[in-house]
N, C-alpha and C positions, 0 to 999 in steps of 0.2 A: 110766654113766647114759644111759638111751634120751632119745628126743628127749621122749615123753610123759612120761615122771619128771621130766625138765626142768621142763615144761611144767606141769606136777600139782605140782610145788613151788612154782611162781612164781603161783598163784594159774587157773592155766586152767578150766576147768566145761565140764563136757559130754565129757572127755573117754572114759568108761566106755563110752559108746554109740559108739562112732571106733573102725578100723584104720587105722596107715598099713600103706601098700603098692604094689608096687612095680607098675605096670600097663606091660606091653608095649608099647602104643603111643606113652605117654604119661610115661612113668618115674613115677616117688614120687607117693603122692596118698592120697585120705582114703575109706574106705568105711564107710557107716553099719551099724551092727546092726538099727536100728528103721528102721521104716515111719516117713519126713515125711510133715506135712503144711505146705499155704504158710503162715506164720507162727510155724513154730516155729524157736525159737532152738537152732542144733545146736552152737554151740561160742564160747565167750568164752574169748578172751585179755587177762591184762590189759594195759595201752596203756604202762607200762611197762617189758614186756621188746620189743616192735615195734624194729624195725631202721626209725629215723625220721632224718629232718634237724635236727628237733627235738632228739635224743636225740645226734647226732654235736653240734649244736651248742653244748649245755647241756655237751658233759664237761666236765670241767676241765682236761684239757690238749690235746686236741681242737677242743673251740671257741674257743680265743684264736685258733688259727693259722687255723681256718676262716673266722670273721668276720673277720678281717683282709685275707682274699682282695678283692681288687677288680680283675674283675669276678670275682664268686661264682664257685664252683664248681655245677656242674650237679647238680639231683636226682639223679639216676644218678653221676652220679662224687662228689657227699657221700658216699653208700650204699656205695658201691666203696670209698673210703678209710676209711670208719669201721668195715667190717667187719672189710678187711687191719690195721685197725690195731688191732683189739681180738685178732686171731688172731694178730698179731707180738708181742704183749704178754707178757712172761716172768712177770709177776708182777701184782697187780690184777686187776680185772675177773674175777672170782670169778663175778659175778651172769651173766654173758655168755658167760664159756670155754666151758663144757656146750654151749651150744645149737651155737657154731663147731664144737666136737668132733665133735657126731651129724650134721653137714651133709655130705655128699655133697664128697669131693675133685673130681670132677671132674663134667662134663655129658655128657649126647648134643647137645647143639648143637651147628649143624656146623661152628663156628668154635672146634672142637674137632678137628675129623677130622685126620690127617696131612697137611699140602699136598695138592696138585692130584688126586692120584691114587684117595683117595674120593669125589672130586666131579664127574671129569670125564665130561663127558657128561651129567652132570645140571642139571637148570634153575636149580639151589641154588649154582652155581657162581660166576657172575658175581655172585650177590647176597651168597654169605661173604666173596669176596676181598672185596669193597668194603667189608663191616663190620669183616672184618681189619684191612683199611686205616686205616678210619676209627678203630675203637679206636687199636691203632699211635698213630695220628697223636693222638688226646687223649692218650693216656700219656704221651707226650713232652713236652709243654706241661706237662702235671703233673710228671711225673718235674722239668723245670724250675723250674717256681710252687712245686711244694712240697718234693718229695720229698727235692729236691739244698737248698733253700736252710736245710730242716730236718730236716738228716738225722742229726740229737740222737733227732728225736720218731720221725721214720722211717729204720730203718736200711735200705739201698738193697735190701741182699740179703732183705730180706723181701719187698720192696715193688715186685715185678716184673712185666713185663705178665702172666706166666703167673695170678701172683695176682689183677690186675684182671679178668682173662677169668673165672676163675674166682668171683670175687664180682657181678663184673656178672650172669652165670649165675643164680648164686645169687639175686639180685633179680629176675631174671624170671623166676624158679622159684617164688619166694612172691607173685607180682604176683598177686591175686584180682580177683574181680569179687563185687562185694556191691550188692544191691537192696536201693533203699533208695525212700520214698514220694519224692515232689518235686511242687514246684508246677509245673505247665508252662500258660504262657500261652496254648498253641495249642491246648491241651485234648487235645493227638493221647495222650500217658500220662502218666499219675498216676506209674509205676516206670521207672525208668533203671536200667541198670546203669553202675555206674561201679566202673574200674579204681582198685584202692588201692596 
């Protein structure tokens, strides 16, 4: 099943006028057939297949371990665990496997490259080791908080930094910017874009 069949099954519109594909610069992305104009509605999904906080927090066996976290786990590593965890799943989640399936194993992010030797000399360098680092160092804390004290729900060998690196990925692959009207007190715009 393609990502669109997916997609076309769980309710999406608009997708006839859409190609995904794969742009050079930019990897995966979406290209229209028709001419927009500002206000037309080029594609609905609906809000229950979204990779949400909401939606890790609501499962049923998901959201006990997650609301029981104190202090929370972050926006970004909810989304991190609840993906690995619908992708480590042998069985279940019927409604979710497909979309994990057609999604990209790995990134061009360069917290992907082989150590030093594609980066060095580049200005990207000191700024991956640090995010290396700093993932690293949340994984740990997790691997601890959760992963080891529930590793019924998560077996270890699924649930590796490779896999965080690659879900986190994944979430800032489908990060969007959507305009949207807003009231602004300064009068400076009516539209914002805000990151979803």
């Amino acid at each position: 099943m393609t990502l669109q069949e997916w997609l076309e099954k769980n309710g999406a519109k608009g997708l006839d006028h859409l190609v995904l594909e794969e742009f050079p610069e930019t990897g995966r992305g979406i290209t229209t057939l028709r001419a927009l104009k500002a206000g037309d509605e080029i594609l609905t999904i609906p809000g229950a297949v979204l990779w949400t906080v909401d939606a890790a927090n609501t499962d049923p066996l998901l959201g006990p371990i997650l609301r029981s976290l104190d202090p929370s786990l972050s926006v970004e590593e909810t989304l991190a665990v609840f993906f690995i965890f619908i992708k480590a799943r042998d069985t279940e989640y019927e409604e979710r496997k497909p979309h994990v399936e057609v999604l990209p194993p790995h990134y061009t992010a360069t917290n992907f490259f082989d150590d030093d030797d594609e980066l060095a000399g580049s200005s990207l360098y000191g700024v991956t080791k640090q995010l290396k680092q700093q993932i690293k160092s949340e994984y740990m804390v997790t691997l601890g908080r959760l992963f080891v004290k529930h590793s019924e729900v998560f077996p270890l060998h699924k649930f590796t930094l490779e896999e965080v690196l690659v879900s986190i990925n994944m979430k800032n692959h489908f990060t969007r910017y959507v305009r949207r009207p807003c009231s602004d007190i300064s009068r400076r715009s009516c539209n914002k874009i805000f990151s979803q």
